[in-house]
N, C-alpha and C positions, 0 to 999 in steps of 0.2 A: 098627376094631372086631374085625376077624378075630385081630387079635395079640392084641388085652387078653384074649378069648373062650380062644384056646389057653392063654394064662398063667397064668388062672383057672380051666382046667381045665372050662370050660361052653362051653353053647352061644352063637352069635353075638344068638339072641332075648335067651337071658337078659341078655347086656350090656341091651340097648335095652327090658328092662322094667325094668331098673336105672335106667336112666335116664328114662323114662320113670316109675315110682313106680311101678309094676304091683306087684298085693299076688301076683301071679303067683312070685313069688321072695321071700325071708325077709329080713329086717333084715340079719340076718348077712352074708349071703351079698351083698348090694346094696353092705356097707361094705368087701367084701373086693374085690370089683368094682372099686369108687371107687378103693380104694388101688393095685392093680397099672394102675389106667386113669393113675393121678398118675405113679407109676413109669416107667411106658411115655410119658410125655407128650402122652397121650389124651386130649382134652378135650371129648367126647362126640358125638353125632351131629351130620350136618348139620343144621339147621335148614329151611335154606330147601329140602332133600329132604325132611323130614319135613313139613313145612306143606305141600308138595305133594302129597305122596299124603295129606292129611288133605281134601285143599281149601280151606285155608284159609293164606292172607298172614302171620298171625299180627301184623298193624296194623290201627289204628282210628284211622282221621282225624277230626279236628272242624274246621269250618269256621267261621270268626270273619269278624266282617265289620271290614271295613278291612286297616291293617296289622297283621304281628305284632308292632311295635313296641308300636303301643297295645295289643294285646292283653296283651303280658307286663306293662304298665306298669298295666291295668285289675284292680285288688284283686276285683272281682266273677268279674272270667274266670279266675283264680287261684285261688280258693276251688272253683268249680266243676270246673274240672280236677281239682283236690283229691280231690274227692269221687267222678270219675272212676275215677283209678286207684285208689280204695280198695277197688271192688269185686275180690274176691280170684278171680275168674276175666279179670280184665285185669292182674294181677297179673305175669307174663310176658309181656305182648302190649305193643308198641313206640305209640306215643302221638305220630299225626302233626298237628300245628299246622298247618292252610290255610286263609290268607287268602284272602278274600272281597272282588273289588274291586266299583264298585257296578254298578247295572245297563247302563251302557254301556261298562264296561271288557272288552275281551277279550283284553286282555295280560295279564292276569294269569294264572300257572301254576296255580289252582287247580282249573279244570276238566279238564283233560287230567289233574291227578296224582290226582283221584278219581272221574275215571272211566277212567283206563286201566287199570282192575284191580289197581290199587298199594293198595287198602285193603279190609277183608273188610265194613265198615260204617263210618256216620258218623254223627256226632251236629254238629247247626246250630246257633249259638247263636246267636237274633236275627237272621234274616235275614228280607228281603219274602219274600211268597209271591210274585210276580211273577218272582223272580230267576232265570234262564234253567238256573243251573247243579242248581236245585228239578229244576225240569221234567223233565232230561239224567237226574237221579238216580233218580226214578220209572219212567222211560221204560226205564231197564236194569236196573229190578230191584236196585239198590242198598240194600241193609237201611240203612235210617235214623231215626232219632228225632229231635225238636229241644228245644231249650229256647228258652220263651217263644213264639220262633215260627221257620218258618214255621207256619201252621195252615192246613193241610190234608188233606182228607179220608184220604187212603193214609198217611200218617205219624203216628204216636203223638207225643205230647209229653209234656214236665211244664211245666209254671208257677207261677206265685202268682198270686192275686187282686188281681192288681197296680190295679185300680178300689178295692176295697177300703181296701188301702194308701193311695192317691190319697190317700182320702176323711178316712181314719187322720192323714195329715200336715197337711192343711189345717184339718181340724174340730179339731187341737191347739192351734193358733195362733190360731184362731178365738175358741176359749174363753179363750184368756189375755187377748184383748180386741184382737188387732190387727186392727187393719183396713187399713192402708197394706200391703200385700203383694209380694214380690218373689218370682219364679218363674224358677230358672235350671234348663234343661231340655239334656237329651244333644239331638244332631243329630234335628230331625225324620224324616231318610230319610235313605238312601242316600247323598245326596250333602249336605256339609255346605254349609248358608245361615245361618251367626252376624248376629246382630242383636235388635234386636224384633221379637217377633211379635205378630199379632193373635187374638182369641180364637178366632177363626173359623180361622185358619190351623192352632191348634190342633186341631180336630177332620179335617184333613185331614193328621195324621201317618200317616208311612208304615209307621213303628215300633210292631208291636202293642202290645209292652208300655206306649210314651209315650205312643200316646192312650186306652191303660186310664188309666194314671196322670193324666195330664190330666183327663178325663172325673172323674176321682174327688175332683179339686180344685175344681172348676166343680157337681157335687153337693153339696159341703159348704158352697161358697159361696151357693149356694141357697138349703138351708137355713135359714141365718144369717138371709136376707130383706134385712140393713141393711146388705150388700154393695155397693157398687156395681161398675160392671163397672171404669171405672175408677180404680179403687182396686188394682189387680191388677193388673203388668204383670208378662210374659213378654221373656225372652231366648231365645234359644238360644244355647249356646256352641258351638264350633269340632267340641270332641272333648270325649270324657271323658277329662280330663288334666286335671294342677294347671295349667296354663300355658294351658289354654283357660276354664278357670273361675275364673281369677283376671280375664284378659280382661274375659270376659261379668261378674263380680259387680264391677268396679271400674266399668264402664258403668253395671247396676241401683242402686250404692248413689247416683249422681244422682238418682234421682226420688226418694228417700227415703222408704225402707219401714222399718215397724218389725218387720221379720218378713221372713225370705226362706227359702222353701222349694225345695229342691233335688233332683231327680230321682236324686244318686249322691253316696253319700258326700263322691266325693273332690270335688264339686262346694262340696257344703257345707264341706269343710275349706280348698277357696282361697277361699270369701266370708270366712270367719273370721281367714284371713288377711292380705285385705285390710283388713277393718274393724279386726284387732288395729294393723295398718300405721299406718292413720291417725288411731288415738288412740278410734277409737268401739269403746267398750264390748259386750261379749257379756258376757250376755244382757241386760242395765240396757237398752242403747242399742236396741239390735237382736238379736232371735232369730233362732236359727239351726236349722231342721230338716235331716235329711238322708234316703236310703233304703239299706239294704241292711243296714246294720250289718255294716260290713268290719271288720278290725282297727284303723283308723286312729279308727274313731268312738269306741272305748272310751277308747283314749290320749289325745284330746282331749276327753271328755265332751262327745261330741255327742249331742243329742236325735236318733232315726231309726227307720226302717219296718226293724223284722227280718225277712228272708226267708232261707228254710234253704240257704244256697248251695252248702255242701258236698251235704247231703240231693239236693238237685236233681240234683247228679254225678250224686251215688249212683245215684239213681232212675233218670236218662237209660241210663246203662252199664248197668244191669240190662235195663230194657227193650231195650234194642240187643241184647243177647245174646238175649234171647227172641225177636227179630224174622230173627237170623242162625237161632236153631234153628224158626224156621216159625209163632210163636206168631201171632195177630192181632192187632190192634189195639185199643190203649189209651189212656187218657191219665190224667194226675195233676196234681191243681191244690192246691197246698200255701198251706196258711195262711201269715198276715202278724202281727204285733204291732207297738206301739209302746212302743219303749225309751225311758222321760223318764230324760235327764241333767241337766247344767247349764247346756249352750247356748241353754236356752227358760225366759221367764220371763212375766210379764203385764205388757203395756205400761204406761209409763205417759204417757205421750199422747193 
């Protein structure tokens, strides 16, 4: 800095409000700067000395639960990220991925790498409140927001009306006349148990957003009155993965539903592709809803519950910055829609 400052004939500040965008120094003078700094083969301050004397890492972790395998393979956790860095004050800040193992793992590196002071804040996407490395993050003062959950008191979140939605995807199906029902649902909790499940086991999810969504399916069927209970059978699959909800919907399509509603897109796009597998028909044979409306739903004309998934980034990262500059606490709970395509039709059965 001391060279480019002599070459340019200024001070050592003025270099570092150059770089810095300080309206402290003129257009002009910031480009003349630039060029004898290219010259000199200068390529501007330190960083990790200037985030020091600012206080701040200049990272923002988020915490996914499970692997980051599934994370980068999840079209929902991608979208959100999205929406993340689009807020333009994260716009030069590094964007760290940590996995989340479940509540008895403590091999996993993601508690030591956000709480050793490796991140200035984080944002949770879908975690228990229970989960120990919650607790650790309150307990030091760690600026945090979550989506969906955890929910708890010190923490702001965003969500959707994911009950609502529930409600959205089954009273669809409902009205086109099905009544044979298939429910392929993400991991209850923390730790995965694929199979059937029963109604009751349903309301002991550990996943806020699945026993909204649940809760919103078991309301519409209500409703209806000419429901029976079994008429409606639940799975759980593995993961949310094509290769775990192919699994779990090549299992549901034995009891034979004429209608199977899916907690995640891509849940709904491996029923579809099993049922295109073996010759049964979408939507004549069997309807198919989904939630999120990822990119994959439009390409296949899936019926699904839109929720704003970039928006949600959005919101999270905003909030985050507000809770890193001292603001208090909030929260934002974003509306849902239903997108009808061509996967849902009226039984005829």
């Amino acid at each position: 800095m001391r060279d480019v400052a002599k070459a340019a004939g200024v001070s050592q500040a003025s270099v570092s409000y150059a770089y810095s965008g300080s309206p402290r120094i003129s257009p002009g003078l910031r480009e003349q700067i630039f060029a004898i700094a290219t010259e000199l083969g200068y390529t501007g301050p330190n960083i990790a000395g200037s985030s020091l004397r600012l206080g701040r890492i200049g990272t923002v972790g988020v915490l996914v639960p499970g692997s980051l395998a599934l994370a980068v393979e999840d079209p929902s956790t991608m979208l959100l990220l999205k929406g993340i860095v689009e807020v333009s004050e994260l716009s030069d800040v590094a964007l760290t991925l940590l996995p989340v193992g479940d509540l008895n793992d403590d091999a996993r590196p993601t508690k030591p790498a956000a709480l050793r002071g490796l991140v200035d804040g984080v944002v949770m996407h879908c975690l228990p409140n229970e989960h120990p490395v919650i607790s650790a993050i309150i307990a030091r003062g760690i600026p945090a927001v979550a989506i969906d959950s955890p929910r708890l008191p010190k923490i702001p979140y965003v969500t959707v009306d994911h009950r609502a939605g529930g409600f959205l995807q089954m009273n669809h199906v409902l009205a086109l006349g099905h009544r044979r029902i298939g429910i392929i649902t993400d991991q209850y909790g923390p730790v995965s148990t694929p199979g059937f499940r029963s109604h009751v086991d349903a309301n002991a999810a550990t996943e806020t957003y699945l026993r909204e969504r649940l809760t919103g399916y078991f309301e519409a069927c209500a409703a209806a009155k000419h429901v029976r209970e079994g008429d409606v059978r639940l799975i759980e699959a593995a993961g949310i993965d094509m290769q775990s909800g192919i699994a779990a919907a090549a299992a549901l399509i034995e009891t034979d539903p004429t209608a199977i509603v899916a907690t995640s897109d891509v849940h709904a796009a491996a029923a579809i592709r099993v049922l295109t597998d073996r010759g049964i028909r979408v939507p004549e044979d069997v309807s198919v809803i989904g939630f999120d409306d990822a990119p994959i739903a439009d390409l296949i004309g899936l019926t699904t519950v839109r929720q704003p998934l970039v928006d949600k980034g959005r919101t999270a990262a905003t909030m985050l910055l507000d809770v890193i500059n001292g603001h208090g606490r909030r929260r934002s709970v974003k509306k849902v829609e239903l997108v009808i395509r061509s996967s849902t039709a009226a039984t005829s059965s």
